[in-house]
C-alpha positions in Angstrom: -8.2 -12.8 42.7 -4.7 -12.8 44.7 -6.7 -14.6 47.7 -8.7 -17.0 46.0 -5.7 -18.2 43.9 -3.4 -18.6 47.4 -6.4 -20.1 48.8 -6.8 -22.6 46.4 -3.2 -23.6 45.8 -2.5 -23.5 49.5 -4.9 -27.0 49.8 -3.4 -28.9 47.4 0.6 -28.5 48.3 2.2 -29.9 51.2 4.4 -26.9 52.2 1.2 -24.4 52.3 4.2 -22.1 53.9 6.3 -21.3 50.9 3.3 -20.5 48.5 3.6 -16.9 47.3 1.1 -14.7 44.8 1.7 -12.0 43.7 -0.2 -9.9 41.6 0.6 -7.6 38.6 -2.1 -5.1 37.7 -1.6 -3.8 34.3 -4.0 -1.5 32.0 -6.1 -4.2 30.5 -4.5 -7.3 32.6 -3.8 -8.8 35.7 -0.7 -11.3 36.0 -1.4 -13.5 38.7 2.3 -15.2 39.6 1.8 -18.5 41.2 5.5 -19.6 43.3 5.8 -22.8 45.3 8.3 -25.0 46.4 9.8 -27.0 43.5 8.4 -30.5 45.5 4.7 -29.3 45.1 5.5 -27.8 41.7 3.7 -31.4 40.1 1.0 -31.0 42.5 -0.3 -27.7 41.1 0.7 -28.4 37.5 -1.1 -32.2 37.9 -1.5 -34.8 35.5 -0.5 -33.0 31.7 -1.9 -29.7 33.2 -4.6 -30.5 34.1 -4.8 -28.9 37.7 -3.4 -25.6 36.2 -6.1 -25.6 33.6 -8.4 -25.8 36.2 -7.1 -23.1 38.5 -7.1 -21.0 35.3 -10.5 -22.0 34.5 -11.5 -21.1 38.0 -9.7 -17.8 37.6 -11.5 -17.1 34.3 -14.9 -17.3 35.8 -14.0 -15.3 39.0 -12.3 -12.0 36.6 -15.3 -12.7 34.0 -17.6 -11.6 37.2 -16.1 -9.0 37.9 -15.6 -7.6 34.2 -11.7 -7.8 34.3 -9.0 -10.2 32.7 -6.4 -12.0 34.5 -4.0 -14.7 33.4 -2.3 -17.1 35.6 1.4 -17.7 35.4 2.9 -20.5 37.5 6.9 -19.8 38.2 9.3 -22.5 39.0 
């Protein structure tokens, strides 16, 4: 999950370099932290959410798969 979300976020900034996951693994979750850099912070949020929706959406499908939960957070 950790890869595919650094994957994914590292194509749609423009300072790929200061993109950081990290990944919490809990009992019955996983916290996915999202961190860029505070210029690209509107390019993975997008227009009223609409690009985090879809990385959460994208995230949803991939833990459904694989029979886990996972929730996206996205730090400033």
């Amino acid at each position: 999950m950790k890869d595919l979300i650094s994957y994914v976020s590292k194509a749609l900034v423009d300072m790929p370099e200061a993109v950081t996951v990290n990944e919490i693994v809990g009992e019955q979750t996983t916290v996915i932290e999202l961190k860029v850099d505070k210029t690209d912070l509107g390019k993975i949020i997008g227009k009223q959410g609409r690009t985090a929706r879809s990385l959460r959406t994208i995230l949803n499908a991939a833990s459904t798969k694989l029979k886990k939960r996972s929730v996206l957070e996205i730090i400033e």
